[in-house]
Legacy VTK file of the C-alpha trace (Angstrom):
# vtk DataFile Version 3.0
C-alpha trace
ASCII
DATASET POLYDATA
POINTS 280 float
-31.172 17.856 -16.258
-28.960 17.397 -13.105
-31.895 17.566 -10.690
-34.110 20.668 -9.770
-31.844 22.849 -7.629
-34.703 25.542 -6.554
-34.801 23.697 -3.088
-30.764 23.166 -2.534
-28.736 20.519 -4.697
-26.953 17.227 -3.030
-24.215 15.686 -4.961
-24.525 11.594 -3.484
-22.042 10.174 -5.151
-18.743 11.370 -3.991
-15.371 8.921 -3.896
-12.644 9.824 -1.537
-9.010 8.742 -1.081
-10.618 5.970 1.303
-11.059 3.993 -2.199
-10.039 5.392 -5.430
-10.461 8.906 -5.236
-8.152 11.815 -5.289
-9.187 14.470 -2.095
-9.621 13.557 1.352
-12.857 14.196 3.356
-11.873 17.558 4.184
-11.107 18.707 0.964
-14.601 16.901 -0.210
-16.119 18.664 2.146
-14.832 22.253 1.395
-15.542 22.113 -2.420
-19.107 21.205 -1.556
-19.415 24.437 1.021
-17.422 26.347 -1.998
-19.841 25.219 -4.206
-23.108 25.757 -2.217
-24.302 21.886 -1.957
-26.840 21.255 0.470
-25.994 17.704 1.763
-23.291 15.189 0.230
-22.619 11.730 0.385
-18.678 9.842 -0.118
-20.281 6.574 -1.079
-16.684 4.647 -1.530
-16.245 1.300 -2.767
-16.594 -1.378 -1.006
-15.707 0.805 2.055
-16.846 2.663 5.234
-13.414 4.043 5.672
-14.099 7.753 5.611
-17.550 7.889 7.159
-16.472 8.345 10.846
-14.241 11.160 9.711
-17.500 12.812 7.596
-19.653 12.890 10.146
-17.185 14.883 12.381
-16.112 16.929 10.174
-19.637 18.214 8.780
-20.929 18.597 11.748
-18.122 20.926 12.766
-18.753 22.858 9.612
-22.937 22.366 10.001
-22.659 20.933 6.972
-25.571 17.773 6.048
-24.192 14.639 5.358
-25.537 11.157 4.445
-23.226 7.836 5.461
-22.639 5.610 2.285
-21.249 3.380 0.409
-21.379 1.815 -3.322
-21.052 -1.893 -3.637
-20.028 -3.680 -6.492
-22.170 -6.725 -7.520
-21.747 -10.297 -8.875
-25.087 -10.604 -11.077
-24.098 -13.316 -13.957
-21.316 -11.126 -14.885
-23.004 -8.055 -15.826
-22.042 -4.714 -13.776
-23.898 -3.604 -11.442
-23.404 -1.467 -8.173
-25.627 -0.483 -5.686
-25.711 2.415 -3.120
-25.849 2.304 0.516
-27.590 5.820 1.788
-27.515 6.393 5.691
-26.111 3.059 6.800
-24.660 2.633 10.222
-20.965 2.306 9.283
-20.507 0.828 12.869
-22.539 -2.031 11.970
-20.436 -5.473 13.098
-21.588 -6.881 9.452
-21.143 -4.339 7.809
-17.466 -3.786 9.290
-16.635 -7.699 8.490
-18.006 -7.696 5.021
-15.831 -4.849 3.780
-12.635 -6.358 5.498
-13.090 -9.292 3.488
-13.522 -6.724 0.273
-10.225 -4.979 1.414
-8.596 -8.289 1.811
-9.782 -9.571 -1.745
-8.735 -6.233 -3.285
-5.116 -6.814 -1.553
-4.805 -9.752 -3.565
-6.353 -8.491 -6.694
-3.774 -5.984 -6.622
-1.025 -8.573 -6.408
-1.671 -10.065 -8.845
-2.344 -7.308 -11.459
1.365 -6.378 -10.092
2.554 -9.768 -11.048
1.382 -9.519 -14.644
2.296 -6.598 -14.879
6.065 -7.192 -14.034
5.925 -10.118 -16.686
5.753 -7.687 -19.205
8.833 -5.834 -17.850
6.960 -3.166 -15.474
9.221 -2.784 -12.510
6.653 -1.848 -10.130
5.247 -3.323 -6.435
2.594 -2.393 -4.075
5.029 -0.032 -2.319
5.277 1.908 -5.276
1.499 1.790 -5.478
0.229 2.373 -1.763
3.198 5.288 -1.322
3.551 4.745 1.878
-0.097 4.498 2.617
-0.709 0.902 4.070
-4.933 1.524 4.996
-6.459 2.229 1.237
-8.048 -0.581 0.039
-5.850 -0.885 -3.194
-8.035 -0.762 -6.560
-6.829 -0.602 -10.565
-6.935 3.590 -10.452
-3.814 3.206 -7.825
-1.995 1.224 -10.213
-2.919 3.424 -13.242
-1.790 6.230 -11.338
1.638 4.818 -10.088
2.631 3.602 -13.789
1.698 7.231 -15.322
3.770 8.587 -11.973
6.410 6.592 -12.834
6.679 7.050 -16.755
4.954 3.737 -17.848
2.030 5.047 -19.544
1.741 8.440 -21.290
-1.838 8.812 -19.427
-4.238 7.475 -16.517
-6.274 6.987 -19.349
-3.752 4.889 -21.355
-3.068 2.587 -18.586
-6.617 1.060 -17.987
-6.796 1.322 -21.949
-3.579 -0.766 -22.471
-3.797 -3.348 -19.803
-6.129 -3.377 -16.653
-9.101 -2.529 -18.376
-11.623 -5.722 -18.809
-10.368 -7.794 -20.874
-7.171 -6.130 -21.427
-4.058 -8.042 -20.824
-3.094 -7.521 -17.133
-7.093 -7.685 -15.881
-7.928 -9.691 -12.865
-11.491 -9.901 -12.360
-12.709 -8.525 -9.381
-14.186 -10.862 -6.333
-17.501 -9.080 -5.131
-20.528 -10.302 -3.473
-24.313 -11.256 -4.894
-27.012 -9.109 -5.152
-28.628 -10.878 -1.923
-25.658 -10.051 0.344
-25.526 -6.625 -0.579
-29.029 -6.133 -0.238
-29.094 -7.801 2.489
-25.493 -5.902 3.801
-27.340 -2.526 3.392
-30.848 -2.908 5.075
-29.062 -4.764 8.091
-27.061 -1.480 8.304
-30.299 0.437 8.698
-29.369 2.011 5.075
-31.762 2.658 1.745
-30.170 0.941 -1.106
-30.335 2.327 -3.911
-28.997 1.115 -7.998
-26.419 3.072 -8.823
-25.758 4.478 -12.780
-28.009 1.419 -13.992
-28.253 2.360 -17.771
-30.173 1.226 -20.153
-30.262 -2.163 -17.693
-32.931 -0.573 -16.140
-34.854 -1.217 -18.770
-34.556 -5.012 -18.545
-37.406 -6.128 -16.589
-35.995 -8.992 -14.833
-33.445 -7.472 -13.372
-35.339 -4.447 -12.162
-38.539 -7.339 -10.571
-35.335 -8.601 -8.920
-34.800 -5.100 -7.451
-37.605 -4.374 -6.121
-38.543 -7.798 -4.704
-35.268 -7.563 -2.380
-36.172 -4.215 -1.188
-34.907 -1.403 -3.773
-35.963 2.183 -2.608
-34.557 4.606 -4.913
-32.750 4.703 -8.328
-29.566 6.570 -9.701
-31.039 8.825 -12.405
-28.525 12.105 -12.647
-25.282 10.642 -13.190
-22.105 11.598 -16.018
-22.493 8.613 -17.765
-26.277 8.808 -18.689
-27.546 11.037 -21.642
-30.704 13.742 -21.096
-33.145 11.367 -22.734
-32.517 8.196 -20.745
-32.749 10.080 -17.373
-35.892 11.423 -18.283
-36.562 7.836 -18.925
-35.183 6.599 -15.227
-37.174 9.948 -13.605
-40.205 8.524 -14.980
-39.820 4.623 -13.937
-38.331 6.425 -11.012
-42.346 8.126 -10.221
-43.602 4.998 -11.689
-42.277 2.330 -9.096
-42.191 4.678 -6.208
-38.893 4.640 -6.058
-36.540 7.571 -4.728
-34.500 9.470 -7.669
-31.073 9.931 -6.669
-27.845 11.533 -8.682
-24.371 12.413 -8.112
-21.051 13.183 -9.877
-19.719 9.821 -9.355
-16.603 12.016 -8.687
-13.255 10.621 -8.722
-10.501 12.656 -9.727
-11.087 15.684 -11.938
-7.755 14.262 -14.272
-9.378 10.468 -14.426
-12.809 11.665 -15.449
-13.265 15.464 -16.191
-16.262 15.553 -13.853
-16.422 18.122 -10.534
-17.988 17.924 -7.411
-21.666 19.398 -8.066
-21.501 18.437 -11.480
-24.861 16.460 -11.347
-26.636 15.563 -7.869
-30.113 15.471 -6.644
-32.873 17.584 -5.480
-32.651 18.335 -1.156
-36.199 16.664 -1.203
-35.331 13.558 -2.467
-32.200 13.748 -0.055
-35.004 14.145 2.735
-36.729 11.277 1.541
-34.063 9.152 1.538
-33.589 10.038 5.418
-36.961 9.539 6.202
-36.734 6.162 4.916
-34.019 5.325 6.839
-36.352 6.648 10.086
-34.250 9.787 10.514
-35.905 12.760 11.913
LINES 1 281
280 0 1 2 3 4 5 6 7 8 9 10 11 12 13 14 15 16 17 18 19 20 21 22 23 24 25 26 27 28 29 30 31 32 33 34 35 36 37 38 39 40 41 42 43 44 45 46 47 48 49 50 51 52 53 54 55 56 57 58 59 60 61 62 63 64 65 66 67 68 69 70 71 72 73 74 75 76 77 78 79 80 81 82 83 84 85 86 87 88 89 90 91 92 93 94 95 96 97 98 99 100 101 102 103 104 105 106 107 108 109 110 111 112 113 114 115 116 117 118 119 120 121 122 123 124 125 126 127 128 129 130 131 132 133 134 135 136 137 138 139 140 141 142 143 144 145 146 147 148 149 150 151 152 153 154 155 156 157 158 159 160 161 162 163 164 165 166 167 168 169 170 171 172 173 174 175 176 177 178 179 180 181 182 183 184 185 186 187 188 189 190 191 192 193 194 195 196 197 198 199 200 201 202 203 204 205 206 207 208 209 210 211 212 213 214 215 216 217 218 219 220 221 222 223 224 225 226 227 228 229 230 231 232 233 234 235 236 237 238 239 240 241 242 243 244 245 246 247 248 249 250 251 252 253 254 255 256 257 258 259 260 261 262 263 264 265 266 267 268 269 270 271 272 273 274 275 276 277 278 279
């Protein structure tokens, strides 16, 4: 189920060119109207890029918008990412932490590059970034440039064949701890929230963790999760108090065969979240 839709459907979990999506804010923006979605959130990685540009722009076209982002998260090497609902994306911590992300995923980049070229890929940033110098530079840019420039067959084949983890041009990625982010988000005035946690919701420790540092809501309408285990999240979800959240995770349409709209969240738990974050 991808969230009752009798009182207005939010997609909150939108990527944008400002990280590794494919469309712009505008063009977010006018497949949501297309589509009828209530509110939306571009919850980028590691970035606050595009939320200055999203809150003008919706409230040109009266659409509702929450600010976001989606961390990534050091937690003894498991993968975890949390959400960032209604943070203030002018926040001076905020702003430093995710220049030292941008910076780290500079060098990430680089360095994929360089392995890369020692298996005979002629390919540099330049040809990565086309001619776009401000996007924090992530593995889907360099998946796309080799299947651009006849490297790969697919997007798909690229992350297959070499920067996929463990793979043989991977560099892992250099994120903060659960703490920081936690911490990163509720400075910001923002709700976090656990983003497409899985069955590692299910693994008590982790999820005591959680909610000791503050957890409000939970991720349970998302591509990657099966009808049975988000009934499973909806009802830990009721259980812990906790606010259930969903989204497309939507990246490009060729990367992952998943719209806009495709799953999302009920416009009352999109109020919720607001009121949480004291927004009347």
């Amino acid at each position: 189920m991808n969230g009752d839709r009798l009182d207005g459907f939010c997609d909150l979990h939108i990527h944008s060119t400002s990280s590794d999506g494919a469309l712009g804010v505008g063009e977010i923006l006018e497949v949501a109207r297309r589509k009828g979605l209530k509110a939306i959130s571009i919850t980028d990685h590691d970035s606050i890029d595009s939320q200055e540009e999203l809150v003008l722009l919706a409230k040109k076209l009266g659409m509702e918008v929450a600010s976001g982002i989606e961390f990534s998260v050091d937690n003894d090497n498991s993968n975890i990412h949390v959400l960032g609902y209604f943070i203030d994306f002018r926040n001076t911590d905020l702003l430093n932490a995710t220049e030292e992300l941008r910076t780290y995923r500079m060098e990430r980049a680089e360095k994929i590059l360089e392995k890369l070229r020692s298996k005979g890929f002629d390919i540099s940033i330049n040809d990565v970034i086309s001619g776009d110098e401000d996007i924090p530079i992530g593995r889907p840019h360099i998946a796309m440039a080799m299947y651009r420039m006849g490297f790969v067959s697919s997007y798909s084949e690229a992350f297959d064949m070499y920067l996929s983890n463990g793979a043989s041009c991977y560099v892992p990625k250099k994120v903060f701890n659960l703490d920081k982010v936690m911490e990163l988000i509720k400075s910001a005035g923002g709700v976090p929230v656990w983003a497409h946690p899985g069955w590692s919701a299910f693994d008590s420790e982790l999820l005591n963790r959680f909610l000791a540092l503050g957890i409000r809501g939970i991720e349970v309408w998302h591509p990657n999760h099966t009808p049975e285990l988000e009934s499973n999240l909806l009802e830990l979800a009721m259980e812990k108090g906790l606010v259930a959240t969903g989204g497309s995770d939507f990246h490009s349409y060729e990367a992952e065969r998943v719209e806009i709209g495709t799953k999302g969240t009920p416009y009352r738990n999109f109020l919720r979240l607001k009121e949480i974050a004291g927004i009347f």
